[in-house]
PyMOL Python script that loads the backbone (N, CA, C, O; Angstrom):
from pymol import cmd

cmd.read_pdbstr("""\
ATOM      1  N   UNK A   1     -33.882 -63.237  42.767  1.00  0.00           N
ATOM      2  CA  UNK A   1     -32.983 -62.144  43.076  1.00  0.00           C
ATOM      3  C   UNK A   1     -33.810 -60.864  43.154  1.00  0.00           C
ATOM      4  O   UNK A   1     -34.859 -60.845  42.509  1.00  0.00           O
ATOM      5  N   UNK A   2     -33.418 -59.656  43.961  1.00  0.00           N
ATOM      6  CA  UNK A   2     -34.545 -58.814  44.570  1.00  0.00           C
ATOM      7  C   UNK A   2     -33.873 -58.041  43.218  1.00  0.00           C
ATOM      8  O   UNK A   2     -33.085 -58.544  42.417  1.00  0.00           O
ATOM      9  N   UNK A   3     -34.543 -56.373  43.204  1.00  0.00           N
ATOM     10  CA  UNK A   3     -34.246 -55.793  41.932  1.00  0.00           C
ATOM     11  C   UNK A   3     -33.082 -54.987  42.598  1.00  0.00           C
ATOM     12  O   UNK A   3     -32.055 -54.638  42.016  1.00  0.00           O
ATOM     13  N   UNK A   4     -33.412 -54.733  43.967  1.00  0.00           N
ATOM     14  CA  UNK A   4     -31.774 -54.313  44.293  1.00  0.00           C
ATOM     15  C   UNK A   4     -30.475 -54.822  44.258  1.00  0.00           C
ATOM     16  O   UNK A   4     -29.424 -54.189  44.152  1.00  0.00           O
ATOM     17  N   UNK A   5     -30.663 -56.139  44.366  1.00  0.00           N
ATOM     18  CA  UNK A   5     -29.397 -57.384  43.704  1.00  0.00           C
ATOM     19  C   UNK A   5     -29.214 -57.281  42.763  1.00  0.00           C
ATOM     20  O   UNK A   5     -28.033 -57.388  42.433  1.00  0.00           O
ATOM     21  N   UNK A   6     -30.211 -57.014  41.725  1.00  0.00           N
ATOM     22  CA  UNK A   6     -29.860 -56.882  40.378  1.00  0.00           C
ATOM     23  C   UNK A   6     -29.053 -55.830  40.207  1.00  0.00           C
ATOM     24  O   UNK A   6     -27.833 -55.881  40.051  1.00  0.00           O
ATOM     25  N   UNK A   7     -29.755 -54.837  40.236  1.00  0.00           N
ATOM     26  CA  UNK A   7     -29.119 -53.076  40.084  1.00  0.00           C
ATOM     27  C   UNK A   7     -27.989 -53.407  41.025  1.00  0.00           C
ATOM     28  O   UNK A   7     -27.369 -52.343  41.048  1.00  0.00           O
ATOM     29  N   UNK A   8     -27.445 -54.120  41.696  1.00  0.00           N
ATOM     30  CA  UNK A   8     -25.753 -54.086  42.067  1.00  0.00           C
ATOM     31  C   UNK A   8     -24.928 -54.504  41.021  1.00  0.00           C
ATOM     32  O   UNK A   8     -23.985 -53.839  40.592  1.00  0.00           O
ATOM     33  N   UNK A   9     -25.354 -55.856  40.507  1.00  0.00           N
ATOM     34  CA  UNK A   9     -24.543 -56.706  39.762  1.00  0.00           C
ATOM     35  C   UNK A   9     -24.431 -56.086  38.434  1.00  0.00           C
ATOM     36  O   UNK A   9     -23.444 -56.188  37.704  1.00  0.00           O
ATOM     37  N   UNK A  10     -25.840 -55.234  38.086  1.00  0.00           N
ATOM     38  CA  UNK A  10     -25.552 -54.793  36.239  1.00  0.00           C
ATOM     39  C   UNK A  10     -24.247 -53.990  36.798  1.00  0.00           C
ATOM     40  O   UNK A  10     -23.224 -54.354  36.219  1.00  0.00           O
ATOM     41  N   UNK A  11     -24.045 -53.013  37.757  1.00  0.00           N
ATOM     42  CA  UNK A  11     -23.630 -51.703  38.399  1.00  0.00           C
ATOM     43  C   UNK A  11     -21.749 -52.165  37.984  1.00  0.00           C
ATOM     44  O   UNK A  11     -20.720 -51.517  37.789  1.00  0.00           O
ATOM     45  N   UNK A  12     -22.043 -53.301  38.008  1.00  0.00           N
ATOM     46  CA  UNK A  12     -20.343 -53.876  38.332  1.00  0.00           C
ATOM     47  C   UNK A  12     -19.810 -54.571  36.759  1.00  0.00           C
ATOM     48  O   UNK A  12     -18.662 -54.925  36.489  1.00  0.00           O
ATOM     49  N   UNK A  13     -20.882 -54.624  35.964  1.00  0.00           N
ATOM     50  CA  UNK A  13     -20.012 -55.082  34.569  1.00  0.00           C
ATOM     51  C   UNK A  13     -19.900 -54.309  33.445  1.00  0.00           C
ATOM     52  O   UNK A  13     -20.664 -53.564  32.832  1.00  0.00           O
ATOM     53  N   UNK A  14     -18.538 -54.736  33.296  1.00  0.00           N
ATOM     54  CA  UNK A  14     -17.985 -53.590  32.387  1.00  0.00           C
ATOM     55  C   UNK A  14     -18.325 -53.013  31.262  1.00  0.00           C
ATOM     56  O   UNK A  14     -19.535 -52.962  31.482  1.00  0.00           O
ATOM     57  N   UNK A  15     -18.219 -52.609  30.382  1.00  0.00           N
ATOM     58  CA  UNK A  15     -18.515 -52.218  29.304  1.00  0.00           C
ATOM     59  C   UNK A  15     -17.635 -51.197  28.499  1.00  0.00           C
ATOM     60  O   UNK A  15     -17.268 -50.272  29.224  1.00  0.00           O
ATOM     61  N   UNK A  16     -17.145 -51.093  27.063  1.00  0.00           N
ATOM     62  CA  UNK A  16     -16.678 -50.644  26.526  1.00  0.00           C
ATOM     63  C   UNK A  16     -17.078 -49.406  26.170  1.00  0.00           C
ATOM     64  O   UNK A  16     -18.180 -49.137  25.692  1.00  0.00           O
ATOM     65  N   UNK A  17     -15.809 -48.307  26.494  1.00  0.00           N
ATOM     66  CA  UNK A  17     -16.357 -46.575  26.809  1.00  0.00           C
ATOM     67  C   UNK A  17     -15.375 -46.024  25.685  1.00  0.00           C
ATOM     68  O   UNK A  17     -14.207 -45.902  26.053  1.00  0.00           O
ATOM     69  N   UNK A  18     -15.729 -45.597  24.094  1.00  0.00           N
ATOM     70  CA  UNK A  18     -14.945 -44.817  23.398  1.00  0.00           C
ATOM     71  C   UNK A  18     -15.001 -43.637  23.332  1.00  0.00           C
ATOM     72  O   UNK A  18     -16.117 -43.117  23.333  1.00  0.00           O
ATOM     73  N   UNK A  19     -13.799 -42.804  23.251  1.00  0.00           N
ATOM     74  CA  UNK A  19     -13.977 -41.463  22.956  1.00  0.00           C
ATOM     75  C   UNK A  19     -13.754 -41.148  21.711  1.00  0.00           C
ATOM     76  O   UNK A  19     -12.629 -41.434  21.302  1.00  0.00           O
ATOM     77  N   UNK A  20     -14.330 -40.746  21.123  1.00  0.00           N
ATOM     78  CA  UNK A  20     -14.082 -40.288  19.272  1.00  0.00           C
ATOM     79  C   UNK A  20     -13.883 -38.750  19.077  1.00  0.00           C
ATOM     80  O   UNK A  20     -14.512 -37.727  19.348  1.00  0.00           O
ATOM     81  N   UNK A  21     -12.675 -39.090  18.460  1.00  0.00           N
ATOM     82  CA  UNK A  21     -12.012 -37.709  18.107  1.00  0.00           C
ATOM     83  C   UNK A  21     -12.937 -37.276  17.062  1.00  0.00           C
ATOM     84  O   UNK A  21     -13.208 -36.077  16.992  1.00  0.00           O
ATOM     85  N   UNK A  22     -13.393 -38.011  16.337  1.00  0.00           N
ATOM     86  CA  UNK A  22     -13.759 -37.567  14.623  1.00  0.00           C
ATOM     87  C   UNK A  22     -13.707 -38.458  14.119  1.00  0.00           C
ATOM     88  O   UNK A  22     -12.827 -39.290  14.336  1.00  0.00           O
ATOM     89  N   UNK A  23     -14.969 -38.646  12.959  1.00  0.00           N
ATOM     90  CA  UNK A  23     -14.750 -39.705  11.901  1.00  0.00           C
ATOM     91  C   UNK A  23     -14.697 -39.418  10.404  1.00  0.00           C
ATOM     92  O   UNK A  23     -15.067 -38.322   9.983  1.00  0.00           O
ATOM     93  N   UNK A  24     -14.222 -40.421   9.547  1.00  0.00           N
ATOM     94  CA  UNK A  24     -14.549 -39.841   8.186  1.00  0.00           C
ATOM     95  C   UNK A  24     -14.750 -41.193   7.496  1.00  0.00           C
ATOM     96  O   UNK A  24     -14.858 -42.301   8.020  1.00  0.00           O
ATOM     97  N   UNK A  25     -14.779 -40.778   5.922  1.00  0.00           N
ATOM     98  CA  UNK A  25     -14.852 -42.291   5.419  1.00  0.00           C
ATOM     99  C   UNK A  25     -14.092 -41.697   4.229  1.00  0.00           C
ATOM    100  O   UNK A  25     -13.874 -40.636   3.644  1.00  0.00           O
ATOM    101  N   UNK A  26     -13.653 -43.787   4.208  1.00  0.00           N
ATOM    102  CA  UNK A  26     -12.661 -43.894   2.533  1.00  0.00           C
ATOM    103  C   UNK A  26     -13.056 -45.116   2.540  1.00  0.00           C
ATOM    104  O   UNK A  26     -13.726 -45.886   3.227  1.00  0.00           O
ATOM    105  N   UNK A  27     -11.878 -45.054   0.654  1.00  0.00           N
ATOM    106  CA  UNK A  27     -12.750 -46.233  -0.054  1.00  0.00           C
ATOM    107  C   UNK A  27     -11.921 -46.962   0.887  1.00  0.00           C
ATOM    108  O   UNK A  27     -11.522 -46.541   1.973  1.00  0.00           O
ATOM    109  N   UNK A  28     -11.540 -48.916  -0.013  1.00  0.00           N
ATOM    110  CA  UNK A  28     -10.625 -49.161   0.712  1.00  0.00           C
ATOM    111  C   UNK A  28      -9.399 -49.551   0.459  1.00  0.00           C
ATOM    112  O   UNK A  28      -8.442 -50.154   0.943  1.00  0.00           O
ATOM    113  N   UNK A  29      -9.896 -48.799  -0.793  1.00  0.00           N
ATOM    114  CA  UNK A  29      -8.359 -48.331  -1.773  1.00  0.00           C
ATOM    115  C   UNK A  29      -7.928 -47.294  -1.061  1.00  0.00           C
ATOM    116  O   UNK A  29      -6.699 -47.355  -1.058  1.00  0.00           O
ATOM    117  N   UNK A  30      -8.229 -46.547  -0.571  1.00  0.00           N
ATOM    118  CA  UNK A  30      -8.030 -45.453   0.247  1.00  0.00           C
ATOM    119  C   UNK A  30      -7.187 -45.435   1.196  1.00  0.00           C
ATOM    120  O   UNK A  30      -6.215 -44.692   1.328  1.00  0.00           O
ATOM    121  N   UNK A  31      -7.752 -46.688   2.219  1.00  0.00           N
ATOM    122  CA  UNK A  31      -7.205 -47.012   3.115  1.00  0.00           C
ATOM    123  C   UNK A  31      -6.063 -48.227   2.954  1.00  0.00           C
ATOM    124  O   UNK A  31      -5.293 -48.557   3.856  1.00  0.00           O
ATOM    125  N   UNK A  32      -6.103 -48.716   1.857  1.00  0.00           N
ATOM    126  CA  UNK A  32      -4.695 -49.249   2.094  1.00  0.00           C
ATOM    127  C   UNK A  32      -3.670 -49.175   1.464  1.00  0.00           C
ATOM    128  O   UNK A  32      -2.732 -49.918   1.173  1.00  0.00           O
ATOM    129  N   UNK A  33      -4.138 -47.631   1.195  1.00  0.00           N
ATOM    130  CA  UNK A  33      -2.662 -46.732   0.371  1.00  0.00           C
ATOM    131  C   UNK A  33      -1.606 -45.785   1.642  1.00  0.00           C
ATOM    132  O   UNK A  33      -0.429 -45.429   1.700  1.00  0.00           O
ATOM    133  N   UNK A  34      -2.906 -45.660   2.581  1.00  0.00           N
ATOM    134  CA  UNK A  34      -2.495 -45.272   3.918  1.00  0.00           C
ATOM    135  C   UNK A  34      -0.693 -45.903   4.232  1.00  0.00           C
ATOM    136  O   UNK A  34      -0.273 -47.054   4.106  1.00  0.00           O
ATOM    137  N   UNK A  35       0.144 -44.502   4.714  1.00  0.00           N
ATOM    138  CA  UNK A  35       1.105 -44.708   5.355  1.00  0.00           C
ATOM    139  C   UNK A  35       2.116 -44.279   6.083  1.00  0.00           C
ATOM    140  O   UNK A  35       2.525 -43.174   5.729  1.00  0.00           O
ATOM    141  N   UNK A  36       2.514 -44.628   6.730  1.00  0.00           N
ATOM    142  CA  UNK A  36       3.452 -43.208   7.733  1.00  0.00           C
ATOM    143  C   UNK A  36       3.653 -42.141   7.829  1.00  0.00           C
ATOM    144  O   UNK A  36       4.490 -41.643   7.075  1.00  0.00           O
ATOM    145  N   UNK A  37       3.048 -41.419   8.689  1.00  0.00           N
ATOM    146  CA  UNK A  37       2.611 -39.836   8.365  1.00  0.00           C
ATOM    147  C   UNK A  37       2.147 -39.379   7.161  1.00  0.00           C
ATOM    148  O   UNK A  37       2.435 -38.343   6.562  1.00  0.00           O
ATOM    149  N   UNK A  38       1.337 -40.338   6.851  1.00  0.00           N
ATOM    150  CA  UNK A  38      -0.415 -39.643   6.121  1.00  0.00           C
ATOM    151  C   UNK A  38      -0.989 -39.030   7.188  1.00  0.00           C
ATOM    152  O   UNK A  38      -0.705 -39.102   8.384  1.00  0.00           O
ATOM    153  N   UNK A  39      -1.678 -38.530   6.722  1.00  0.00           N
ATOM    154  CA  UNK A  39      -2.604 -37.077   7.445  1.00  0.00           C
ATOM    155  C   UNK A  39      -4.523 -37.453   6.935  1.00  0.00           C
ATOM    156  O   UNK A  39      -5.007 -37.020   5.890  1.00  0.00           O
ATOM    157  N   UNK A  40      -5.169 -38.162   7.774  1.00  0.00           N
ATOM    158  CA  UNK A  40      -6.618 -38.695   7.507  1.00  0.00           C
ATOM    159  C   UNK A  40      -7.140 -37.307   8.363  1.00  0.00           C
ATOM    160  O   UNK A  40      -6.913 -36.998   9.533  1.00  0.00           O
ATOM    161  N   UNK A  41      -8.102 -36.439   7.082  1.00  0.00           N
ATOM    162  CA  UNK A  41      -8.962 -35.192   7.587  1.00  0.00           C
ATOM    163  C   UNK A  41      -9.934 -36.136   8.405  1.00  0.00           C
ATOM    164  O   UNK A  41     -10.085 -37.352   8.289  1.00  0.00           O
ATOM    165  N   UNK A  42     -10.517 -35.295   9.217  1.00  0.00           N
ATOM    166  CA  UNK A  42     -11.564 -35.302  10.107  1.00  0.00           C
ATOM    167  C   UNK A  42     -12.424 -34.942  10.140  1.00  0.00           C
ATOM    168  O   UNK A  42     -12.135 -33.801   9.780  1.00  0.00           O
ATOM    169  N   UNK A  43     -14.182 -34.906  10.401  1.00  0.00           N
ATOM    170  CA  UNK A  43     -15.349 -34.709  10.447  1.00  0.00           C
ATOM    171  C   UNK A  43     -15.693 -33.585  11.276  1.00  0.00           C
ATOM    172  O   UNK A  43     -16.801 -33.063  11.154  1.00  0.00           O
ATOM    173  N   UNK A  44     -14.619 -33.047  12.335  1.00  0.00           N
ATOM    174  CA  UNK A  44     -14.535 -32.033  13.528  1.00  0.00           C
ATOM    175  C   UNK A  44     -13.647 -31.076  13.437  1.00  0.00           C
ATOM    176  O   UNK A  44     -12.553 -31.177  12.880  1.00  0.00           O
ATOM    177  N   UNK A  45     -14.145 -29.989  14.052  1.00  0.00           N
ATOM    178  CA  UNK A  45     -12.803 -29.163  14.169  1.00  0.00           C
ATOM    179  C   UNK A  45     -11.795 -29.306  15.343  1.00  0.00           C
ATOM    180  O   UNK A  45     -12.256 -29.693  16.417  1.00  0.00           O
ATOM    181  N   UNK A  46     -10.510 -29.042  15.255  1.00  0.00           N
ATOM    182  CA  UNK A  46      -9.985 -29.207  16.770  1.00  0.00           C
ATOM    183  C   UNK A  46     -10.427 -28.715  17.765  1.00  0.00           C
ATOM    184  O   UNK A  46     -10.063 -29.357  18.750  1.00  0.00           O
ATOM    185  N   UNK A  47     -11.114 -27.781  18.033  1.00  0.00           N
ATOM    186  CA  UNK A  47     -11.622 -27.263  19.045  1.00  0.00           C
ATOM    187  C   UNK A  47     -13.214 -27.994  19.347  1.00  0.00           C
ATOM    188  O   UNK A  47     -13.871 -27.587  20.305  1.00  0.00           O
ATOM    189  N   UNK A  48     -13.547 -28.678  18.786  1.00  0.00           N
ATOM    190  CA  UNK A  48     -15.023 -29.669  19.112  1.00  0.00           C
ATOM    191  C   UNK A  48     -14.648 -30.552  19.975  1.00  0.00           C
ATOM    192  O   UNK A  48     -13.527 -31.045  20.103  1.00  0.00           O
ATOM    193  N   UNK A  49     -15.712 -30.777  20.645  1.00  0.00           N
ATOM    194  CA  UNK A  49     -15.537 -31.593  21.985  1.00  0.00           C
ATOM    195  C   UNK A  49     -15.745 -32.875  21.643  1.00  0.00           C
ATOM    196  O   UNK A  49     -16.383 -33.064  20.608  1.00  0.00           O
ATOM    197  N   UNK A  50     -15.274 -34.031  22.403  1.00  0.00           N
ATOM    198  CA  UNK A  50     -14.870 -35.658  21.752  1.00  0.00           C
ATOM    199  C   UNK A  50     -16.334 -35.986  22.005  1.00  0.00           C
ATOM    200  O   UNK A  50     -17.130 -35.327  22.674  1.00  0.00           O
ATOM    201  N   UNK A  51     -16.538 -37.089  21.368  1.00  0.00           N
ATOM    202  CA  UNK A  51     -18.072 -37.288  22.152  1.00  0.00           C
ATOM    203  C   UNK A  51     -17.067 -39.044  23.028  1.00  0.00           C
ATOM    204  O   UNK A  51     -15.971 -39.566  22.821  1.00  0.00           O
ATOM    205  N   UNK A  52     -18.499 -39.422  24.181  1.00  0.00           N
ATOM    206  CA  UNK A  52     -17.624 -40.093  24.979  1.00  0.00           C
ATOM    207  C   UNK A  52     -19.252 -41.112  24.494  1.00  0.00           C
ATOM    208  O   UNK A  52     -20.399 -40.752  24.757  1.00  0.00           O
ATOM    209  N   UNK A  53     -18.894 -42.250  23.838  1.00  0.00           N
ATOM    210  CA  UNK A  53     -19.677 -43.719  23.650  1.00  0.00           C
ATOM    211  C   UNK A  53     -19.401 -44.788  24.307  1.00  0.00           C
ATOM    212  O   UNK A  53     -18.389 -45.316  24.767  1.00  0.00           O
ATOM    213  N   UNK A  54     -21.167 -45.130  24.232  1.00  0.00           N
ATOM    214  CA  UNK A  54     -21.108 -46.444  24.821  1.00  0.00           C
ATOM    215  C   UNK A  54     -22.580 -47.185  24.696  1.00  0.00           C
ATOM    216  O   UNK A  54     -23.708 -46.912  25.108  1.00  0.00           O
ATOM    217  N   UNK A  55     -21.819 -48.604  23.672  1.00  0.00           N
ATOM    218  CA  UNK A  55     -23.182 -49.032  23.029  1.00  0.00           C
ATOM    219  C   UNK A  55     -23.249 -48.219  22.326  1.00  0.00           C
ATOM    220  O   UNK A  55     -24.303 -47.787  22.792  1.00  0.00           O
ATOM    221  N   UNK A  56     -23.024 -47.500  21.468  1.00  0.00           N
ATOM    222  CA  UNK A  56     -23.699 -46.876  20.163  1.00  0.00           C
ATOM    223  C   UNK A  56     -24.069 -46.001  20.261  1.00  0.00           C
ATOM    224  O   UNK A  56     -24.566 -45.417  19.298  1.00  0.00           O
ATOM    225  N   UNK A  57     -24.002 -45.386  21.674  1.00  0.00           N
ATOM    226  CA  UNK A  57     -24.726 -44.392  21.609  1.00  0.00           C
ATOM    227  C   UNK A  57     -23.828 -42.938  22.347  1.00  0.00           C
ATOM    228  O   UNK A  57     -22.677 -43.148  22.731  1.00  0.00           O
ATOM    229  N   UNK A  58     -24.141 -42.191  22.429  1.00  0.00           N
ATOM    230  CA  UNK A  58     -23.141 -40.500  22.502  1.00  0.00           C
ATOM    231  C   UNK A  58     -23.859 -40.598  24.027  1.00  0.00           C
ATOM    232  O   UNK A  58     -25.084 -40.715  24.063  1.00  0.00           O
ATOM    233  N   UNK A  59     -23.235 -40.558  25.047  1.00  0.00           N
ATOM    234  CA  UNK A  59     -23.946 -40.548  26.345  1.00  0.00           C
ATOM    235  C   UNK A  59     -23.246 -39.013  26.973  1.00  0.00           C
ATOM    236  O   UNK A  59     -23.853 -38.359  27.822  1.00  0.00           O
ATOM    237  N   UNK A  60     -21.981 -38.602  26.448  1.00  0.00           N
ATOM    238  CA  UNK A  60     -21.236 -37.559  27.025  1.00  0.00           C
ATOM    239  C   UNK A  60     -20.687 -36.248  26.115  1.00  0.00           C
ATOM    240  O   UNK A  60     -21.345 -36.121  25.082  1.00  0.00           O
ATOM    241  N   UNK A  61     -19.936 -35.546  26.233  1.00  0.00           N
ATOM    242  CA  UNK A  61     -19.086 -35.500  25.466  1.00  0.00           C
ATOM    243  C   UNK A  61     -17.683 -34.623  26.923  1.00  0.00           C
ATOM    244  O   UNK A  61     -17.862 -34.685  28.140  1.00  0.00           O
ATOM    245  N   UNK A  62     -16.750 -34.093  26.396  1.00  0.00           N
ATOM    246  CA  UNK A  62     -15.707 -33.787  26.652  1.00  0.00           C
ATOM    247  C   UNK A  62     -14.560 -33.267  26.102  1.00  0.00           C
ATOM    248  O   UNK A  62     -14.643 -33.058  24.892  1.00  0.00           O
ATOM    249  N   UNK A  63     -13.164 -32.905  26.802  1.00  0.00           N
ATOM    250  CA  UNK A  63     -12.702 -32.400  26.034  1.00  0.00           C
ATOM    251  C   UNK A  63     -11.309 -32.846  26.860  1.00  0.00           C
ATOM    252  O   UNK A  63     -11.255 -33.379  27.969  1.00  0.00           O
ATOM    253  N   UNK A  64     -10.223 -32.473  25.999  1.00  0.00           N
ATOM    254  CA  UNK A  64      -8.609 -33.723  26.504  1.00  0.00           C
ATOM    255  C   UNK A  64      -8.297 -32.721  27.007  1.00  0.00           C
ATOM    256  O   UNK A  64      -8.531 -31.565  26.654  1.00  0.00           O
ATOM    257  N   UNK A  65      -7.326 -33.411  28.525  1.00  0.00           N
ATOM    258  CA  UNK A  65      -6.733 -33.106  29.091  1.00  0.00           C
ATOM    259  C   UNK A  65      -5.378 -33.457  29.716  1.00  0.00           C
ATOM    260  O   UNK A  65      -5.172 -34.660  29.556  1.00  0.00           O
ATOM    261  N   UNK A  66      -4.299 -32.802  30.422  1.00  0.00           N
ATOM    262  CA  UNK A  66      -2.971 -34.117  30.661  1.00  0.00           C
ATOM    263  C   UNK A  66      -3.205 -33.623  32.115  1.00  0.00           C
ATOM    264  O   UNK A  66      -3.340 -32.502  32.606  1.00  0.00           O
ATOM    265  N   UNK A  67      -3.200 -35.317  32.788  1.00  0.00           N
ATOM    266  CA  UNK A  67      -2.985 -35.700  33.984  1.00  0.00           C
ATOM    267  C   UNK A  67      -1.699 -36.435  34.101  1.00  0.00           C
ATOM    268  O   UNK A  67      -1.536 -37.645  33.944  1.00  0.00           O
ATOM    269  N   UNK A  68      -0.306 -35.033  34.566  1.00  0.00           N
ATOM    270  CA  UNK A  68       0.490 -35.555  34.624  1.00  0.00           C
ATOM    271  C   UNK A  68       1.027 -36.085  33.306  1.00  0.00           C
ATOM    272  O   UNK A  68       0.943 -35.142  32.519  1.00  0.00           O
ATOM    273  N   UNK A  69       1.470 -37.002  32.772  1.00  0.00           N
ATOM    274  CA  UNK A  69       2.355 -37.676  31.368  1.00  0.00           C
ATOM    275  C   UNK A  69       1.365 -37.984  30.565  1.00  0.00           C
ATOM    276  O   UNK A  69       1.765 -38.155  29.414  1.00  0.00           O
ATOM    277  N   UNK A  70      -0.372 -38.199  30.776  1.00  0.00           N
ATOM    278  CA  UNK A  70      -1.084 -39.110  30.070  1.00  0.00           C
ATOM    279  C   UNK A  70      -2.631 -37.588  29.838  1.00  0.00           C
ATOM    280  O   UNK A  70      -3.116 -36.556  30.301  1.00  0.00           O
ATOM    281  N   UNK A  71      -2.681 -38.338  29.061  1.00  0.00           N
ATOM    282  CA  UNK A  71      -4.072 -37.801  28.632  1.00  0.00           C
ATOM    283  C   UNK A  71      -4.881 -37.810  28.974  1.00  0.00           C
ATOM    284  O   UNK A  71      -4.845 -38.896  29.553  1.00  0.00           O
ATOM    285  N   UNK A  72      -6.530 -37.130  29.290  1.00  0.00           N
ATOM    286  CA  UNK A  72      -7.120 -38.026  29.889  1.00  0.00           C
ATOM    287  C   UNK A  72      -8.467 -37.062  29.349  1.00  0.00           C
ATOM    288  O   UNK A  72      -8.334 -36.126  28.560  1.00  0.00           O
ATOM    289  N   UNK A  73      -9.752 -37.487  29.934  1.00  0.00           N
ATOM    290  CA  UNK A  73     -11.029 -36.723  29.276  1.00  0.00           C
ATOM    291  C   UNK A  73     -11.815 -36.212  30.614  1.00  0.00           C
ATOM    292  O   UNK A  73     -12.041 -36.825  31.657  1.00  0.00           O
ATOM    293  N   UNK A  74     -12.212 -34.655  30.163  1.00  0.00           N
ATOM    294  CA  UNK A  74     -12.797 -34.095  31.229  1.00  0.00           C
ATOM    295  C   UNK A  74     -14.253 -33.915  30.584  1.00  0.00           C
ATOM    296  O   UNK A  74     -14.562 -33.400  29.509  1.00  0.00           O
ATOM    297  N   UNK A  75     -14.985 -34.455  31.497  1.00  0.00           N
ATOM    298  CA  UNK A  75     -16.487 -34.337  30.950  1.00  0.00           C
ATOM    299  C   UNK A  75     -16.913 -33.323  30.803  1.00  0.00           C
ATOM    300  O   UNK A  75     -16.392 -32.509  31.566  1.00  0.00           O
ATOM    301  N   UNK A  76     -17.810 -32.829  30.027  1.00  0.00           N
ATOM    302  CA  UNK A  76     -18.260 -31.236  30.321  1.00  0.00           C
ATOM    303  C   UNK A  76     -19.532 -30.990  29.512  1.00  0.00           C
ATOM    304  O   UNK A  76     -19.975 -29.932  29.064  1.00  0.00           O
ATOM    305  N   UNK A  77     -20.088 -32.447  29.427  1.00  0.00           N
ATOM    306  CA  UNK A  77     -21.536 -32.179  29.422  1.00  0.00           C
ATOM    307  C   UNK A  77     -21.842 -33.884  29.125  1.00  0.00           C
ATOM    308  O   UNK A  77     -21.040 -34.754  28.787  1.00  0.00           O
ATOM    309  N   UNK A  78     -23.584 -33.998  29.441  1.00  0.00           N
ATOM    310  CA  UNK A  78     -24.059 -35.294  29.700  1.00  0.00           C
ATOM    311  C   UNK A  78     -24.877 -35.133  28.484  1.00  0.00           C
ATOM    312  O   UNK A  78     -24.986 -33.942  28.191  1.00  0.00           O
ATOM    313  N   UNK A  79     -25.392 -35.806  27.803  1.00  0.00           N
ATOM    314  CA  UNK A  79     -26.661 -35.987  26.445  1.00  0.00           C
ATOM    315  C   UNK A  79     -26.877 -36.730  26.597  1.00  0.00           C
ATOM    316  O   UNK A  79     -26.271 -37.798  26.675  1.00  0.00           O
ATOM    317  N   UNK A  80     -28.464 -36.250  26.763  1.00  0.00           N
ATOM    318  CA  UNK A  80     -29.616 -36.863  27.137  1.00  0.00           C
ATOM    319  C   UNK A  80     -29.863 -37.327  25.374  1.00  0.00           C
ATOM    320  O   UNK A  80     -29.167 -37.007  24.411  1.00  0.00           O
ATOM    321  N   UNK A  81     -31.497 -38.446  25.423  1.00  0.00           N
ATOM    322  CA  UNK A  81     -31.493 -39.378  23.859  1.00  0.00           C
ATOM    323  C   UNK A  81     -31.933 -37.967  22.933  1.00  0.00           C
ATOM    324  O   UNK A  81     -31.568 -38.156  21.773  1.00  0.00           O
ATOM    325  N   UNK A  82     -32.476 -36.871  23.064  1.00  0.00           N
ATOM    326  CA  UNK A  82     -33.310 -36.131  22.121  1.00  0.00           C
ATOM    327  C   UNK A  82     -31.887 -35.489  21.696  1.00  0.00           C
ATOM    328  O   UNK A  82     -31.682 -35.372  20.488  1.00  0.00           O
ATOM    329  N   UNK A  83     -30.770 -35.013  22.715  1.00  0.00           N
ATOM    330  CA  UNK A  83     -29.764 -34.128  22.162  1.00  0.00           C
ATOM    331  C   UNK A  83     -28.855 -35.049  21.160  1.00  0.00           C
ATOM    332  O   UNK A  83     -28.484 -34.666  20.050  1.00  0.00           O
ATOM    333  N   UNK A  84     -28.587 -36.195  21.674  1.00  0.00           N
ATOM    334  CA  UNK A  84     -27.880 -37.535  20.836  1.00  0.00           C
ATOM    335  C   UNK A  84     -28.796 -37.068  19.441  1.00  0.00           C
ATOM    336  O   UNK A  84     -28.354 -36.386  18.516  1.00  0.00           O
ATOM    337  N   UNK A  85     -30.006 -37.551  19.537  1.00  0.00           N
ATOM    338  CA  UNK A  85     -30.562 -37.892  18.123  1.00  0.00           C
ATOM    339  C   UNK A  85     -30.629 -36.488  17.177  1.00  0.00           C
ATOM    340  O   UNK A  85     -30.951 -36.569  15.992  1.00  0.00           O
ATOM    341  N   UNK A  86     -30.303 -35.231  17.793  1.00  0.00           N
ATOM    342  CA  UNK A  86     -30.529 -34.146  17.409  1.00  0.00           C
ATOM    343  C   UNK A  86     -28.907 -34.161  16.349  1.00  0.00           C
ATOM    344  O   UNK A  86     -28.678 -34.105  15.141  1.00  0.00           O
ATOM    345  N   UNK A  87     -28.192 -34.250  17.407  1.00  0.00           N
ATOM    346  CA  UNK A  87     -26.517 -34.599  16.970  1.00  0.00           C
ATOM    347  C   UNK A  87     -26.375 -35.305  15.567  1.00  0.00           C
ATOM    348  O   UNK A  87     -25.506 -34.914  14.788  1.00  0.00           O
ATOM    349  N   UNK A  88     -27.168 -36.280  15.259  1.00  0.00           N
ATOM    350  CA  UNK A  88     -26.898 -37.676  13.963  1.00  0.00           C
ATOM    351  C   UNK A  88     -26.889 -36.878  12.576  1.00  0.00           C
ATOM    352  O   UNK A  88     -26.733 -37.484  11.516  1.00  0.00           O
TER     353      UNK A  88
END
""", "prot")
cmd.dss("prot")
cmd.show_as("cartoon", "prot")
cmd.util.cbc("prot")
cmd.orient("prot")
C-alpha cells in the first residue's frame, strides 16, 4: 500500500473526541454519597475555555456555544505538545 493509501485510510477512522468542562477528585465514599442536585466543584472557572481531547492528549481548546436547540464547541485555539505539556 503506497503512503498515500495509507494517509487516506488512517484519515477515515474514527476516534473518540472529549470536551472537558473540568475535573476534580473524590474519595469513593464521596462519590457514592452523590445525589440529585449535588453540586461537584470544579478545577475551572466558568469562564475557562473546555479543552477539546483526544488520546490523552489536549489537542484544542474552545468555548460552548448554541447552534440552534443544541450546544455545540467553537474552537478558538489549537495546542501544539510544548503548550499541552506547559498546561499539566
Amino acid at each position: 500500500m503506497s503512503e498515500r493509501n495509507s494517509s487516506a485510510f488512517l484519515s477515515d477512522l474514527p476516534v473518540e473526541v472529549i470536551i472537558e468542562l473540568g475535573r476534580t477528585r473524590l474519595t469513593i465514599r464521596q462519590l457514592a454519597e452523590l445525589d440529585r442536585d449535588d453540586v461537584v466543584d470544579l478545577t475551572r472557572g466558568s469562564e475557562a475555555p473546555l479543552d477539546v481531547v483526544v488520546g490523552g492528549k489536549v489537542l484544542a481548546r474552545g468555548e460552548v456555544v448554541m447552534v440552534g436547540e443544541k450546544m455545540a464547541l467553537r474552537i478558538t485555539e489549537l495546542v501544539d505538545d510544548q503548550q499541552a505539556r506547559n498546561a499539566s
